[in-house]
Phi, psi and omega in degrees: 000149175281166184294012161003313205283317176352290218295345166291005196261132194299150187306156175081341200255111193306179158244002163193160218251153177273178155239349168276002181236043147232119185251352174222149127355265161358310166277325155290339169299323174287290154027276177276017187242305156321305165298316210246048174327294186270029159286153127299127192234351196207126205234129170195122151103093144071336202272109218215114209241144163309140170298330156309332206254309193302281178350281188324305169312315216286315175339299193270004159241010158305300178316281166351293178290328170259003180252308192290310175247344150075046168299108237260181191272126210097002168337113146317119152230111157275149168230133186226098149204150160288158181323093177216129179327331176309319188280345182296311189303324193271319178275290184312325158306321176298320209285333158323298199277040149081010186243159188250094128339125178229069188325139178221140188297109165324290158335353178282129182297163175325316216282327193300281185329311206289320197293316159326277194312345199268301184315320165283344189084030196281116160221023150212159183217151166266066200267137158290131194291353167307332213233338174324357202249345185265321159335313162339291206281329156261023192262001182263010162227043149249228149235352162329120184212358179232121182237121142243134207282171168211130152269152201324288209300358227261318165286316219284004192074134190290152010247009171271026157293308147278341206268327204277305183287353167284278173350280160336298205274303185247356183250321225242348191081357255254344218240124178279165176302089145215219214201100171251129194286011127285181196238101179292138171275162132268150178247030156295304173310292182301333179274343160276328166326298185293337207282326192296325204229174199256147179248150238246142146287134198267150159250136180213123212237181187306333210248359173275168198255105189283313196223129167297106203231097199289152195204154160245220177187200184294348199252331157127305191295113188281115167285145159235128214246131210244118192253128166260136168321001200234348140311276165333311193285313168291337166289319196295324177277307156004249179314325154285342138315321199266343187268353207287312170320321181282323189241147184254131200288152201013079187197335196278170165210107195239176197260123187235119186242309169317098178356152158294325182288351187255121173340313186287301192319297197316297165304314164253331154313273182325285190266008178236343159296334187256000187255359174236036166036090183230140200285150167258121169268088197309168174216119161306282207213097181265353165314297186281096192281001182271309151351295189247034141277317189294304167336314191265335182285005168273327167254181200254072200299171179204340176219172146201142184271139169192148164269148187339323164271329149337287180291279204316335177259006154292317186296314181268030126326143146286310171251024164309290188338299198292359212244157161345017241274012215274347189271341167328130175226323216235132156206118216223080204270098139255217162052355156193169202286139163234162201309152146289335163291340183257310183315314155282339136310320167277327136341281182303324174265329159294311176122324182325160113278153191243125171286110172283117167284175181210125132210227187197161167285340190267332148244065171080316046241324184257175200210334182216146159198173197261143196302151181294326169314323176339124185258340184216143142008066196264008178079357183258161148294349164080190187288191160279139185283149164337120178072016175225136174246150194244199170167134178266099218246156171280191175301335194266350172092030193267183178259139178263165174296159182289144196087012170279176157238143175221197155292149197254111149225167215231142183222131156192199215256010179287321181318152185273207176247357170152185207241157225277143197037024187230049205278356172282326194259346125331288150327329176269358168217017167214126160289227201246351187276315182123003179291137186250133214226096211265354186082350195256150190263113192223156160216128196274114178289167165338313189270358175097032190251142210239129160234144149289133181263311209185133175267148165277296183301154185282357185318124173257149169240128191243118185059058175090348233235106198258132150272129182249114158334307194296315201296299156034263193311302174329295187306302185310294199304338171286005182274114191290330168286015187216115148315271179233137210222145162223145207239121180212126132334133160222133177329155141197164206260323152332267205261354154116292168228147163224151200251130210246123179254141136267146151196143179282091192310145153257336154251136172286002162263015173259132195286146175293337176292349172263330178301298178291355166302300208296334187260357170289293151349299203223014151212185198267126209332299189317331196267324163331119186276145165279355172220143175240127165234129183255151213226157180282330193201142182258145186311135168229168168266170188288006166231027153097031170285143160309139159226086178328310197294327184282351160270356143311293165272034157265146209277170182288144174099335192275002198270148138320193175316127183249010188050000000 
C-alpha cells in the first residue's frame, strides 16, 4: 500500500523523523533539563521539583550507581514502585550511567518478581519498602546483590516527609514485615553518596539498550523486549512530531495516572512530555478517584493519558464534574481500545476529544494515533505515525486490499530489536523485512485509517493490562486438585475484559474458592480470574488441543456442568 494516510496528516506534523539528531534518551534529557532549567517538571503529594532540581538528582545517583556501587556498563537495574518522584530520578540515573532499566510490576507476586530478576541478569533494584517483603521470599535465588530501599515520603522534603513515611508505615500499616540478606542502601543515602563523587561521562549510542521491557506472549513466559536507545528516541521524535500542533514547549501540564512502569505512561509522559518540558503531575494511587480528583484540581492541568477505565471512572465520579477544564487541551487514550459511549461522554463533559492512539510494548509503544484535530470518536486507531509503515497481511502473508481484514504488521524505526535471549521467539514475530507481526486483526479504509477487528493472539487485556491465558492456565493446573484448565476473556463494560477459568476437576471437593486462593497466591490481581466455571470436559481439536475460542463463543445456556 502507498503511504494513503500522509494526506490525514495535521499541517506541520513530519512525515518522517531524523533519528540521527539524537543518539540517546539521555542526551534528549540533558537537553530538556537545560532548556526548561527553572520549569517545573515533575509535581507529586504537593511537592514539585524543578527540571533543574530534576538534573541535579538523576546526576547524584547516577554517580551513585557508578561510583558506589561501580556497576559495569550495561548494568540490568531494576525499578518496583508506583508513581513516585522517586521514579523519574531512578530511570533517567540509570539510563546517564550507561545502564538498561529494567521496569517491574509493583504487584507482582513472588513467583512473577523472581522470573524477572533471573530472567534479566538483574543484580541491582530499586524498591519501594512496601514491596521489600516480596523481594524477601525470592531474592536468594536470584542474582541480586545491591537493594536500594525508597519510602512512599523520601522526596517530599522535611517534615512532610517524615510525617508521610511514619503514617505510612505505622498508622495506615501500608508496609509488611520484612528481613533481607543484604544490607538495603536508602535512597537518600545513595543520592548523598553519589553527591560525594563526580560522575564520569559515558559514551551511549542507537545500539544500547535502555529498557528491558517485560511483556508476555503465546507461550505464557513474560519476555523482555529489548527497547534501544534509537528505539525510545525515535518514538519520542515520532510521537512528539505528532503532538507538536497541539502543545507549547514549556507550557503543558499533564496528568500522568497511568503507572510508569507501563509502556504508553513511560514514552509519552516521562519522555515525550518531558522533552518539550512539561510539568508531570505523578498520581500514586489513581484507584482512588476521590483522591486524584482533589489532586488535579491543584493545577492549571492542560492533557492527560489514560486508558478507557480510567477515563470511565473519572467520568461516573461526582466530583470530575467540578473540576476545571477551561485549561484542558489534550486527551489521549490507549493501552486497550476505548469506548464510544466513554469517548462520548468525555466530550460532553470536558469540551476535550479522547483521541485514540496504538501501540505494543514491542513498538515503544505507538505506531498509530488519530490527528489531534479530531472533533469526534470515529472508532480507528487513527494512521500511522512518522517514519512508520504498516500492511494488512493475510495467513499467507500477502498484504490484503482496503477494508479487508489481516494481520496489523508494523516496520519504523520504533520496532524493538527482539526480545531479550529469545531470538527463536524473535523470529516468530519480525521477519526478514523488519515487519513486527503484531497478533491484532485489523483493516486499513482508503484513506489510510487502521480499525481493529479482532485479536489472533488468545491474549486478554483487562484496563490495559495484558493478560496470557497460559500463564493463567499454568497457575490453575499446578493446583492439585485440577484435572484440566482453560484460560478466556470475557466483556465487561468496566474493565474492558475480565479472565474467565473452565475446569475439570480432579478431586471432586474442589472448590471455586480454592481455585481463587491458589491464584491470588501466585499472580498478580489484574490476572486473577473473576469467574470459575467448572466442566465435565473441555472442548479439543482431534489432536487433544483445548479450544479456547469454542468456550468464547458459546452462546448462554450451552455450558455443561457448572458444580
Amino acid at each position: 500500500m502507498d503511504k494513503v494516510w500522509l494526506k490525514n496528516y495535521q499541517p506541520g506534523v513530519p512525515a518522517e523523523i531524523d533519528i540521527n539528531q539524537f543518539q540517546s534518551v539521555s542526551e534528549v534529557f540533558a537537553r530538556s533539563v537545560e532548556r526548561f532549567r527553572d520549569r517545573p517538571a515533575m509535581a507529586n503529594m504537593g511537592k514539585v521539583y524543578t527540571y533543574g532540581e530534576l538534573d541535579a538528582l538523576t546526576v547524584r545517583f547516577a554517580s551513585f550507581l557508578q561510583n558506589t556501587l561501580k556497576l559495569p556498563m550495561g548494568a540490568r537495574v531494576a525499578v518496583m514502585m508506583p508513581n513516585l518522584l522517586q521514579y523519574p530520578v531512578a530511570v533517567f540515573a540509570i539510563l546517564r550511567a550507561g545502564y538498561t532499566v529494567v521496569n517491574v510490576n509493583p504487584l507482582y507476586t513472588p513467583r512473577e518478581l523472581e522470573h524477572q530478576l533471573n530472567d534479566a541478569g538483574v543484580d541491582t533494584i530499586v524498591i519501594l519498602e512496601n514491596f521489600a517483603n516480596v523481594l524477601q521470599q525470592v531474592i536468594a535465588r536470584t542474582a541480586v546483590k545491591h537493594v536500594v530501599l525508597t519510602r512512599i515520603g523520601d522526596l517530599l522534603g522535611a517534615p512532610k516527609s517524615w510525617l508521610v513515611n511514619f503514617a505510612v508505615k505505622h498508622v495506615k500499616k501500608m508496609v509488611p514485615a520484612w528481613k533481607l540478606p543484604v544490607t538495603p542502601i536508602l535512597f537518600n543515602d545513595a543520592l548523598k553518596a553519589g553527591a560525594a563523587q563526580p560522575l564520569k561521562p559515558v559514551s551511549i549510542g542507537h545500539d544500547d539498550v535502555a529498557f528491558l521491557q517485560y511483556t508476555g506472549g503465546t507461550t505464557g513466559v513474560a519476555k523482555g523486549a529489548m527497547l534501544l536507545h534509537r528505539n525510545i528516541v525515535a518514538n519520542m521524535l515520532q510521537a512528539g512530531g505528532w503532538v507538536k500542533p497541539a502543545v507549547r514547549e514549556g507550557q503543558e501540564v499533564i496528568v500522568t495516572a497511568l503507572p510508569l512502569y507501563h509502556i504508553f505512561s513511560l514514552t509519552a509522559n516521562l519522555m515525550v512530555f518531558t522533552e518539550i518540558g512539561a510539568l508531570n503531575i505523578l498520581i500514586t494511587n489513581p484507584r482512588d478517584i476521590p483522591g486524584f480528583i482533589k489532586e488535579i484540581k491543584q493545577y492549571p492541568v492542560t492533557a492527560m493519558t489514560g486508558v478507557n477505565t480510567l477515563f470511565n471512572a473519572l467520568l461516573n465520579h461526582p466530583d470530575f464534574a467540578s473540576v476545571n477544564f477551561s485549561t484542558w487541551r489534550l486527551a489521549l487514550g490507549g493501552g486497550m481500545a476505548v469506548q464510544k459511549a466513554v469517548a462520548d461522554k468525555w466530550k460532553a463533559l470536558t469540551g476535550v476529544p479522547l483521541i485514540e492512539a496504538y501501540g505494543l510494548t514491542e513498538t515503544s509503544p505507538a505506531a498509530c494515533m488519530n490527528p489531534l484535530d479530531l472533533t469526534e470518536y470515529n472508532g480507528t486507531i487513527g494512521v500511522p505515525i512518522p517514519s512508520t509503515e504498516i500492511q494488512i497481511r493475510d495467513s499467507q502473508g500477502h498484504e490484503v486490499a482496503y477494508g479487508e481484514s489481516g494481520e496489523l504488521c508494523i516496520r519504523g524505526p520504533q520496532v524493538m530489536k527482539g526480545y531479550w535471549r529469545r531470538p527463536d521467539e524473535t523470529a516468530k514475530v519480525i521477519d526478514e523485512q523488519g515487519f513486527l507481526a503484531t497478533g491484532d486483526m485489523a483493516m486499513m479504509t482508503p484513506e489510510g485509517f487502521v480499525k481493529l477487528v479482532d485479536r489472533k493472539k488468545d491474549m486478554i487485556l483487562v484496563s490495559g493490562f495484558n493478560v496470557y491465558p497460559n500463564e493463567v492456565e499454568d497457575v490453575v493446573a499446578s493446583h492439585p486438585g485440577v484435572l484440566e484448565v482453560a484460560c478466556v476473556g470475557v466483556a465487561d463494560e468496566k474493565s474492558g475484559e475480565l479472565v474467565k477459568v473452565f475446569v475439570v476437576r480432579k478431586d471432586p471437593a474442589l472448590t471455586e474458592k480454592d481455585i481463587l486462593a491458589h491464584c491470588k497466591a501466585n499472580l498478580t490481581g489484574y490476572k486473577v480470574p473473576k469467574f470459575v466455571e467448572f466442566r465435565d470436559e473441555l472442548p479439543k481439536t482431534n489432536v487433544g488441543k483445548i479450544l479456547r475460542r469454542a468456550l468464547r463463543d458459546e452462546k448462554p445456556g450451552m455450558t455443561a456442568n457448572k458444580g
